[in-house]
Every structure is written in structure tokens, then in C-alpha cells.
N, C-alpha and C positions, 0 to 999 in steps of 0.2 A: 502655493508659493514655494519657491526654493529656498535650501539651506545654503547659501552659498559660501559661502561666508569667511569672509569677516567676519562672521558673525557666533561660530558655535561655541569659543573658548570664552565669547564673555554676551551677556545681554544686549541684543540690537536694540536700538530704540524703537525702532518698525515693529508690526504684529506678528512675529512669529508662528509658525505652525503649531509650536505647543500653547500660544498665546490661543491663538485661533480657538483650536479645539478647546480649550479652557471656554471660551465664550458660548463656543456650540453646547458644551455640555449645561453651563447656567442657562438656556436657553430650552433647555428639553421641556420644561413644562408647556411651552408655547409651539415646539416645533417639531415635527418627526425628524429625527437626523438617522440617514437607512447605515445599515451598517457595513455596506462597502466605505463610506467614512470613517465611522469609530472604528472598524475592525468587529468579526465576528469575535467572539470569546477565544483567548487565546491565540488570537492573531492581530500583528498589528496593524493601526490603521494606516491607510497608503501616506499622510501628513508626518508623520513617525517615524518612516524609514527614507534613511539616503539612496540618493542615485549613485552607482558609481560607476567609473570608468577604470578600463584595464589598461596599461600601456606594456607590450610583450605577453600574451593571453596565453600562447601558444606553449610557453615555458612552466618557468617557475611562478607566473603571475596566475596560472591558470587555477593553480591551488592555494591562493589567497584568492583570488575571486571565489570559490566553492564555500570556503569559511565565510565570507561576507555575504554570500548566498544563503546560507546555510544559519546564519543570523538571523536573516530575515530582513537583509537591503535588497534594496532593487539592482539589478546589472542593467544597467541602459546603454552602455558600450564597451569593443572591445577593440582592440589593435594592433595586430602583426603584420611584422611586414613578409611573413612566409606562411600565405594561406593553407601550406599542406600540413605543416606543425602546429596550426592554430584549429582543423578542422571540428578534430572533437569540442574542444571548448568551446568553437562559433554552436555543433549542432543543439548543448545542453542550452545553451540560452539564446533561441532564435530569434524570438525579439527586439536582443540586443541588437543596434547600428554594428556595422562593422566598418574596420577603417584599415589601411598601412599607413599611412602617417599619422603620427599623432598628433600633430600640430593641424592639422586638418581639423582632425576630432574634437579637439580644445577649442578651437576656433567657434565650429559652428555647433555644436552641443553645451548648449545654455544653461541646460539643466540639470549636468554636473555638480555634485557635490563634493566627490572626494574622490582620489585618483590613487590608483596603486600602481607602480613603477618598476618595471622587473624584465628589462632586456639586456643584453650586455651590457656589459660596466661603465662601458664610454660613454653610452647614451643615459646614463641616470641621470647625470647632471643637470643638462638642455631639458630633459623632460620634467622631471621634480622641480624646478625652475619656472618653467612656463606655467603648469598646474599653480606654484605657488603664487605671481606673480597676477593670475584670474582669480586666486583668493578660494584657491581647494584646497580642501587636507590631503596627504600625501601619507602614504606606504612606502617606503620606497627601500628592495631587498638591498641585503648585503653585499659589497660596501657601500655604503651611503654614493660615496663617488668614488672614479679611479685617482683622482690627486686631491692634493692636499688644498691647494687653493678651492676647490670646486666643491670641500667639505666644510671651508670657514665660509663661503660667499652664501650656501643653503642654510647653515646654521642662520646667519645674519637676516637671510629675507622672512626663512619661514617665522622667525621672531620678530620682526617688523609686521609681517603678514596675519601673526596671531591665528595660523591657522594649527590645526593637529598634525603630528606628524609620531612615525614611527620607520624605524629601520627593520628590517627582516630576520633581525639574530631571535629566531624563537627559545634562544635559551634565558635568555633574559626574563620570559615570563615564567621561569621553571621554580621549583621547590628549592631545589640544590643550589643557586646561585644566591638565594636569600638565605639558607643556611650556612653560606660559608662568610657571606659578609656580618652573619649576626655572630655567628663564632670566632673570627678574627677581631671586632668589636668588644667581643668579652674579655678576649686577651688567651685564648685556648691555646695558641703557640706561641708568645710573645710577641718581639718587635719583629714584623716580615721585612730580611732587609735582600732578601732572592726569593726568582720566581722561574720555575722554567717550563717552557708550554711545546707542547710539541705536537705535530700531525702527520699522517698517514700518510696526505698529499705531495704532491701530484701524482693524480691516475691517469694523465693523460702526458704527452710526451712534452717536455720539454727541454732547451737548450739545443734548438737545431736553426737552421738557415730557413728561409723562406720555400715553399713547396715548387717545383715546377710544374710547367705545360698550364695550359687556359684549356680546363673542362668549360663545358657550357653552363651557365648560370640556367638554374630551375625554372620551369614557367612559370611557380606558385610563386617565386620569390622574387621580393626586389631587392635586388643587391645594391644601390645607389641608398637607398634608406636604409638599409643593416650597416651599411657602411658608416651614415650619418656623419656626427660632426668627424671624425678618424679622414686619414690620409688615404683616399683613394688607392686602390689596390685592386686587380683580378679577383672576380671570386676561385674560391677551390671550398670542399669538403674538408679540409684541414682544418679551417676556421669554424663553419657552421657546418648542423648546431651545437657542436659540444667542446669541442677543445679552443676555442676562444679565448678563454682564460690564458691558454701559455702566452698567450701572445699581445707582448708591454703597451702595442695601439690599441687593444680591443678590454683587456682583462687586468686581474692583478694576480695573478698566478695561484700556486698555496697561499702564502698569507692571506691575499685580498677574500678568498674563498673558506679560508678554515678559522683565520684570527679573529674573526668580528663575532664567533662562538667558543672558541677556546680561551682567551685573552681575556672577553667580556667580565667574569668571575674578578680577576685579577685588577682590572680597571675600575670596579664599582668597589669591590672590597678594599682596596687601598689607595682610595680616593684619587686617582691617577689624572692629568692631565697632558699635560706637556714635558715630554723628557728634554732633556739639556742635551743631551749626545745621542749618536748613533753610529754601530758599526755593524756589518757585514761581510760575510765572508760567505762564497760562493762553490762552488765542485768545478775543478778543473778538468780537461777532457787530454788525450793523447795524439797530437795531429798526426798528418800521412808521414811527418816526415822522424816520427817516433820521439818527438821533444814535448816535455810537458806547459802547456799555455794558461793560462787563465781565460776565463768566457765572460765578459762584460758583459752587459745586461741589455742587448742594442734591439734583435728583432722579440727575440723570449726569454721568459725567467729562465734561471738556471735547474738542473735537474735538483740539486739542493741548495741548500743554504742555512746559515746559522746567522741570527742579525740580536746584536747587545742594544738593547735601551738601558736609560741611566737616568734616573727621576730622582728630580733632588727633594729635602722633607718635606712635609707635609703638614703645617698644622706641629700633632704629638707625633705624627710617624716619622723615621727616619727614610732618608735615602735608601734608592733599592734599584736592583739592577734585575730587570726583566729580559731574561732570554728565549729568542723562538728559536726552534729546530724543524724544517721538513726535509723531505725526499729520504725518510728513511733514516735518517740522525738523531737520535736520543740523548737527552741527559742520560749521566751516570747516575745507575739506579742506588736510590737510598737506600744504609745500611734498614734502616727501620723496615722495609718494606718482607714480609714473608717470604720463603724460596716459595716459587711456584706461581705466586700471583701476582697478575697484571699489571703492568704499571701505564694508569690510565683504562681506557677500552682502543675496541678496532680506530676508529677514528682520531683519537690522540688523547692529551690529556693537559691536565697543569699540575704540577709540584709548587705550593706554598713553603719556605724553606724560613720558619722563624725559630731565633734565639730561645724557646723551650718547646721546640715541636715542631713537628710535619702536616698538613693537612694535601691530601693528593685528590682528584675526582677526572673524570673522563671528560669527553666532548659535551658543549652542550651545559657544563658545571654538574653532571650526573655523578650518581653516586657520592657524594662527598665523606671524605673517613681520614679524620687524623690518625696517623700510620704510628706505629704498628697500631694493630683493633685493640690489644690489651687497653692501649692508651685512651681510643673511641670509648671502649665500656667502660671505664672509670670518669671521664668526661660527664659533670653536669651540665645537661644542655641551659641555655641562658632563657628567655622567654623569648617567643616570636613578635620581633615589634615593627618589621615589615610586611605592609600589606600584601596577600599574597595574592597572584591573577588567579580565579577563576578558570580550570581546564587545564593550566600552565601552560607548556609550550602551545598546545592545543588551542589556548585562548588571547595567543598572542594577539592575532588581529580584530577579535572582539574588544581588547583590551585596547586599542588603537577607535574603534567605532566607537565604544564611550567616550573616549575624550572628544570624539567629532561633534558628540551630544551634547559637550558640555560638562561629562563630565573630570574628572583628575586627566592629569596630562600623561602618557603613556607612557608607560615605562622606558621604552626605549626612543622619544624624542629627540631632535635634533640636537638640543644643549645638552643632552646627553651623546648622542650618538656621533654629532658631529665632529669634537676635540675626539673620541674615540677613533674615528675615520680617519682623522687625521695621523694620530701614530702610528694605528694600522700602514696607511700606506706609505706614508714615509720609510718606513722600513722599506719596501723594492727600492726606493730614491736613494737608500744607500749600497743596493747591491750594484749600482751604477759606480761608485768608487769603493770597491772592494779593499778590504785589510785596513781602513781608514777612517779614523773617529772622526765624525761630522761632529761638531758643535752644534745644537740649535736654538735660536731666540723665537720660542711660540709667539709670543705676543704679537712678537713684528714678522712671523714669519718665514725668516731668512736664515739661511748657514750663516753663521761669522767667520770662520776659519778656509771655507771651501767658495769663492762666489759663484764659477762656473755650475755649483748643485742648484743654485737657485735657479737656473732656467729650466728645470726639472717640475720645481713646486707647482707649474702648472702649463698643460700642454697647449698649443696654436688648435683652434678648429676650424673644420675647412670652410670654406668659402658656403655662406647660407645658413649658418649654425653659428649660434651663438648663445651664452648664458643669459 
């Protein structure tokens, strides 16, 4: 029987596979049961493990299939829509169906249990969607979606749907980011009323115009499905497979690629939801005719940017004003911080900035250390009273297959991940009005002070595509 389910977040009425084998085993006095069923010792039996499906194998799905492999689920399919990027991962699991379209895959593959999602950003949504909507658990990587509507409508099904679900930030299963939410908990730096996060990114080009000339589209590729629900466009190498991201139809630039790991720390430790405002401010460039312009945010992110959230209190927390930094723009580094040593690691970092203290950590919530260390070694740590994953980041997506089982809900689910998604990308939605406080009402969704932003909150797909 399959786990399909509706069924693994809570007791089917029906006979379940574990029901099942419960029966088989009261049954052994009467019956040989061989143990390609039960499982030899140390392995499980084939009733026990999920099927699952890949959508983008070729990518970053290829290595969340490996961990779920590697579990000890079954891979019963897999699907890219550019079979030369997907090769290696078709040849580790030959068995598995292969597909380019997912919706093909979903369709006629029954026995489906849980689906991980990890092609371009534009396609998470329609895919994570359709899985949830057939009543699959979902993976689905960083950012949950590219807009903001497309992260309240998943939030909402996969909770109607009652299936698992989990986002791709594997820092969320780490050490560090439960240390710093049990530390700011104790009250080790006081009331955090700034936050400032920063990243590396972009390593790939951004704030340019569209590429010229029409290379030839790939024979391994289909460019009409890469393209998916997105506006029709020429293929080129610009876009695929890697710099994607710069570009506002396909990606969500730095933010969308580094916030949903840097931020994360910030968002769970100070219980964050919905910010009331938003601003941005963008890198301006020098045209031919030597006058300085501003660069809207039309074909690609800008090459930097600096974007203010403003989250009003909480509960006991007060108001706090979270700022991102990329393309190479830092906060001013704290006096507390050592001459010499790093603020953050390579990849970025976050600065917690509370009324009796500092706590700083890298990408990822690594390393966590209220600054300066004299301060860290006089710090009594509080007790551990969050449960920790297994493996940490390592065991993110295990930690996602147990909730498929039934058990606790993964740390990084949808009503978790979702309202996260959503501030994440709203941030690009205000690089679109540069220098300029958006107001926002989360509940209902909308700017108040800007109407034109709201046609933002969520993009047209093209013709054949739909949530």
C-alpha cells in the first residue's frame, strides 16, 4: 500500500503499512513472513520506506535525493528538464522513471509519496503546489517561492493538505541557531532592538540588460519547460544553469539565495513575522553620458543593496529594525568585536545588537559568540530546551522524512517557513521603489501607502501554468 497521504501527519482510518506489518508480525506464529518483507536485520522493510520523487534532480535536488537515499527511502523518480545536467543523478538511480516535466511525473506516478522540489525559483511554486494539492509531502529548497503571494497560498494548502513539509535552509537543523535562540531567551544581551545581516553575494553578475544574439538551445534541454510558468524569452547561457538567480523572472537574486540562511537565526530567535515597513536602497551605476542614474529593479537585481525591515513588538520583545547588506556592503563593525577577527565567516554573517550585549555568528547561525569572548567566557550558558536534529544541517532532510512518518513537524515547515518567505522576498519588491518606506499590512497582504507595489506581491504565469 502507499503512504500517500493525507495520511502521515495524523492516523488514517484505513490499514496502514505500519498497521499492516503490526498484523503480520502477530501473525508469525502461524505464518512464514520471508524477509524481503520485514527487512533483513538492520535494514528496513520495503512497507517502511517512502517513495520519493525529485523535481530539478540535476541541481541542488540531486543532493537532497542522496540524503533520502541514503536514509534508506526509495527514489522512484526523477526530473529535469536538461538531461545533460541531470546525467549523473539519472545513472546512481537507474531504476528510478525519468521525466522533463513534472506535471507529467505527478500525474502518472501513483506511488508517490513525498516530493522534493529544487529547480529555479519561479518553478517552486506550480511544482510544490501540484505535489501538495495530490496529497505529497514536500521539500521544497530555498526560497520557499519567488513572491510573496506564492508563499502565503503554500503556507495555506500544505495546512489544509496536512501534509510534511520542509524548506531547504539546512541551517535551521544546526546547533548554532538553537543556541542563539536559547541565549537570547535567557536574556544574555538584553532587549534586541537591531539586527544586521550581511552576505558575500552575488557571485554572479548582476544589474545588466538582457544578453544578445539567439545561441542554439541544447539538444539535452528543453527550454519551453526551464522556462515554465516565466515569460517566454530566447534561451542563452546567461541564464542557465547558473546565474539565474540575477534575473527578477527566473530568481530572487542575493537575498532570495543567502537570507533564507542568514536571517533564519534572526527570524526564529526573535520571534519575527511580519514587518510593518520596508525600505531599499540600491547601487547606482554611471551612464555613457558620465551622469549618475539610479537602476530600478526591471530585468536584474542590482549589483548591491541595502533593504530596512521594521517589526513592531512582540509579545515581551520590543520593536526592532532588521537590516540586510549584499554586494560587498557591511555594517559598521562593532566596537566589541577584536582587531583582527572576522566579522561573520566567507559567506556573511548576522550582528544581534541588544541593550546589554552583542551576540555575532556566520552563515548558516555558525559559530555563535556574544562579542567580545571575554563576555562569551563569563556567560553561564542557560540549559538546552530545544530539541536538537540529529546530524544538524546534515540531518536536515531526515528531519523532514520523520515528520512524513508521522513523526514531529520539521523544523523548517511551511508555517514556519512560509511568513519567513514571505519577508525574505518582499525585500526585492522594495528594491523596485528605491529610497522609499513601503508600509505593510501582512495580514491582508498589501502596501497601504504605495498601491502600484502591490502588483508586485504576485507575478502573471504564462499561459499553461498555474498554482
Amino acid at each position: 500500500m502507499n503512504r500517500k497521504n493525507k495520511g502521515a501527519n495524523k492516523r488514517s482510518a484505513g490499514i496502514t503499512r505500519r498497521a499492516f506489518l503490526g498484523s503480520a508480525a502477530s501473525a508469525a506464529a502461524f505464518t512464514i513472513v520471508p524477509s524481503s518483507v520485514l527487512g533483513a536485520e538492520g535494514q528496513k522493510p520495503p512497507s517502511e520506506k517512502l517513495n520519493i520523487a525529485t523535481v530539478g534532480a540535476g541541481g541542488m535536488g540531486g543532493g537532497n535525493t542522496r540524503r533520502c537515499a541514503d536514509a534508506g527511502e526509495n527514489i522512484i523518480a526523477l526530473c529535469d528538464v536538461d538531461d545533460a545536467r541531470a546525467a549523473k543523478i539519472y545513472g546512481e538511480y537507474p531504476k528510478a522513471a525519468k521525466y522533463k516535466d513534472f506535471r507529467i511525473m505527478l500525474e502518472k506516478e501513483k506511488g508517490i509519496d513525498a516530493v522534493i522540489v529544487a529547480p529555479p525559483d519561479h518553478t517552486h511554486a506550480v511544482a510544490a503546489m501540484m505535489a501538495i494539492k495530490l496529497g505529497k509531502h514536500v521539500y521544497c529548497q530555498k526560497p520557499m517561492t519567488r513572491t510573496v503571494y506564492e508563499a502565503r497560498k503554500l503556507t495555506e494548502a500544505a495546512r489544509e493538505a496536512k501534509v510534511a513539509t520542509q524548506m531547504g535552509n539546512q541551517g535551521h537543523s544546526s546547533e548554532g541557531i538553537r543556541l542563539i535562540c536559547e541565549w537570547i531567551w535567557d536574556g544574555a544581551i538584553g532587549q534586541v532592538r537591531e539586527v544586521h545581516a550581511w552576505t558575500n553575494r552575488p557571485v554572479w553578475v548582476q544589474g545588466q540588460d538582457r544578453p544578445r544574439g539567439l545561441p542554439p538551445v541544447p539538444a539535452e534541454l528543453d527550454w519551453d519547460l526551464w522556462i515554465g510558468p516565466a515569460p517566454m524569452r530566447p534561451y542563452s547561457p546567461t541564464y542557465h544553469p547558473f546565474a539565474w538567480r540575477a534575473w527578477v523572472d527566473f530568481g530572487c537574486g542575493a537575498l532570495g539565495d543567502m537570507a533564507c540562511h542568514i536571517l533564519d537565526p534572526a527570524f526564529w530567535a526573535l520571534k519575527l513575522k511580519y514587518p510593518v515597513s520596508i525600505e531599499g536602497s540600491l547601487a547606482t551605476h554611471c551612464n555613457p553620458s558620465n551622469t549618475w542614474e539610479k537602476i530600478g529593479v526591471v530585468e536584474t537585481y542590482p549589483s548591491a543593496s541595502v533593504i530596512r525591515y521594521k517589526f513592531p513588538a512582540r509579545g515581551d520583545m520590543p520593536a526592532v529594525k532588521v537590516i540586510w547588506y549584499d554586494g560587498g556592503i557591511m555594517p559598521e563593525r562593532p566596537e566589541e568585536l577584536e582587531p583582527g577577527r572576522q566579522m561573520g565567516d566567507d559567506d556573511g554573517g548576522v550582528l544581534f545588537v541588544g541593550d546589554k550585549g552583542k551576540i555575532m555568528c556566520g552563515c548558516y547561525a555558525s559559530n555563535p559568540r556574544i562579542i567580545p569572548e571575554t563576555k562569551m567566557t563569563e556567560y553561564k550558558r542557560p540549559a538546552k530546551t530545544l530539541p536538537r536534529v540529529k546530524d544538524g544541517p546534515d540531518g536536515h532532510e531526515k528531519n523532514w522524512l520523520d515528520a512524513c512518518k508521522g513523526g514531529p513537524a520539521a523544523g523548517s515547515n511551511f508555517d514556519y517557513a512560509g511568513p519567513f518567505t514571505e519577508t525574505v522576498v518582499m525585500g526585492n519588491l522594495a528594491l523596485r521603489y528605491p529610497w522609499k518606506v513601503l508600509d505593510w499590512d501582512g495580514e491582508n497582504m498589501k502596501f497601504t501607502n504605495e498601491a502600484g507595489a502591490n502588483e508586485f506581491v504576485q507575478s502573471p504565469y504564462r499561459q499553461g501554468w498555474t498554482l
